[in-house]
N, C-alpha and C positions, 0 to 999 in steps of 0.2 A: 504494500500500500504506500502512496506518495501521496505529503500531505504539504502543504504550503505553510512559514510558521515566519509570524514577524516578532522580534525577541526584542526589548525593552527591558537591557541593563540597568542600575543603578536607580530601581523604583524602591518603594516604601516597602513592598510585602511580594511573596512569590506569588503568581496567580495566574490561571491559564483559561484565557474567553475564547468560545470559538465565534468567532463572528462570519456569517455564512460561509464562503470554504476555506478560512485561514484563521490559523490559531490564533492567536496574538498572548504572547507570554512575557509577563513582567518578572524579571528576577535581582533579588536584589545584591547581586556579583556584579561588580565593574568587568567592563571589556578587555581586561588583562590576563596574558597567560594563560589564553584560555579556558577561563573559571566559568564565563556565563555561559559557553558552550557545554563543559561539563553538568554544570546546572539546568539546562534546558534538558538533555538527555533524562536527569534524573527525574524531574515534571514529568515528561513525558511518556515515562516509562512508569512512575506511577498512573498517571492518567488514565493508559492504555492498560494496566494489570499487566504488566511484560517485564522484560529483564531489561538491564540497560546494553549489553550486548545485541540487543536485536532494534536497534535505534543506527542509523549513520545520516549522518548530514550529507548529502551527496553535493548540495552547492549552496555558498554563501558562509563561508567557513567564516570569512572575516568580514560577514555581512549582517546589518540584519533582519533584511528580509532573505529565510532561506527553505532548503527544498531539503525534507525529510522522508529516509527510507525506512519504511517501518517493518523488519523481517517477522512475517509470521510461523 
C-alpha cells in the first residue's frame, strides 16, 4: 500500500489526521539527524497495528511532503 504523508516537525504534540488521501503528521522531533523521520515510522506503525520494519519512505526523505511504502 502507498500512502501520501505530509510531516510537520517541531509541533506541540505527536498526532496523525488523515485529511482525504494524505496523512498529515505532526511530530514533535526537529528535522535533524533524522529523528522526525524515525518518529513518523513509529506513528505510523502504531496507527497501522504493524511493525516498524514494514514502513519505508520511498520518496521525500528530506522532504516533507512524502511517499510511504507500507509492506503488508
Amino acid at each position: 500500500m502507498i500512502i501520501k504523508v505530509r510531516a510537520t516537525p517541531n509541533s506541540n504534540k505527536n498526532e496523525l489526521v488523515k485529511d482525504d488521501n494524505i496523512y498529515k503528521v505532526y511530530l514533535t522531533c526537529p528535522a535533524r539527524d533524522g529523528k522526525a523521520n524515525k518518529l513518523l515510522i513509529k506513528i505510523l506503525a502504531k496507527h497501522f497495528s504493524i511493525s516498524k520494519t514494514q514502513i519505508k519512505i520511498v520518496k521525500g526523505n528530506k522532504s516533507r511532503d512524502k511517499i510511504i511504502e507500507i509492506i503488508e
